[in-house]
N, C-alpha and C positions, 0 to 999 in steps of 0.2 A: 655340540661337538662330541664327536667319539673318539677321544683321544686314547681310552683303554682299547678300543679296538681295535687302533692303527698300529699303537703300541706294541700288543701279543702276533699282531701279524708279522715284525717287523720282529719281533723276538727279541725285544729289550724288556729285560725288569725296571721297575721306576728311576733306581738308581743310575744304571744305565743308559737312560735316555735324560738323565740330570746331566750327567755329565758329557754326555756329547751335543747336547743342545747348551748349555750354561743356563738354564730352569732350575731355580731349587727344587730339591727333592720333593719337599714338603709342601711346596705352591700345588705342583703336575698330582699328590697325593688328595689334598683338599680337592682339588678342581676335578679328579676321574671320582671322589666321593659325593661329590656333588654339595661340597659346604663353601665352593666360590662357583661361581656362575661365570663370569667373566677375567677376559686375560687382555693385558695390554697386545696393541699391534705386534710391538718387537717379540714379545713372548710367543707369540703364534707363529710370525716369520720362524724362529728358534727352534720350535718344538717341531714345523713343520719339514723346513731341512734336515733337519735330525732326523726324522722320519722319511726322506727322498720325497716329500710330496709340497706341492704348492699351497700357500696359504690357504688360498681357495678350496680346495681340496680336503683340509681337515676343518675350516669353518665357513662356512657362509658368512660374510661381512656384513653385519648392519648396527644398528646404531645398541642394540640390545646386547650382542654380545663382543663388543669390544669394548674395553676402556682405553681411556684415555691418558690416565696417570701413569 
């Protein structure tokens, strides 16, 4: 997922897109650092409205990068 790409296009700082997605700050900074791999469904639906795009859209769905917890 490119979530720092969709991000700067979209012109939110992290903070930013924490708080109009409800993503901790700190989750959306691990995960564009590359020290979480994976993000539950609901967190992807979140990040991706926040961002105007469909889930589909910021991640390809498979069994690898979504959790379940």
């Amino acid at each position: 997922m490119e979530l720092k790409k969709y991000r700067r296009i979209a012109g939110l700082t992290q903070e930013e897109l924490a708080r109009k997605s409800g993503v901790d700050v700190t989750l959306i900074s691990r995960f564009e650092r590359g020290h979480r791999r994976r993000l539950s469904y609901d967190n992807i639906v979140r990040l991706a409205h926040a961002l105007n795009l469909e889930p589909e859209e910021l991640v390809p769905v498979t069994p690898k990068s979504v959790s379940t917890r």
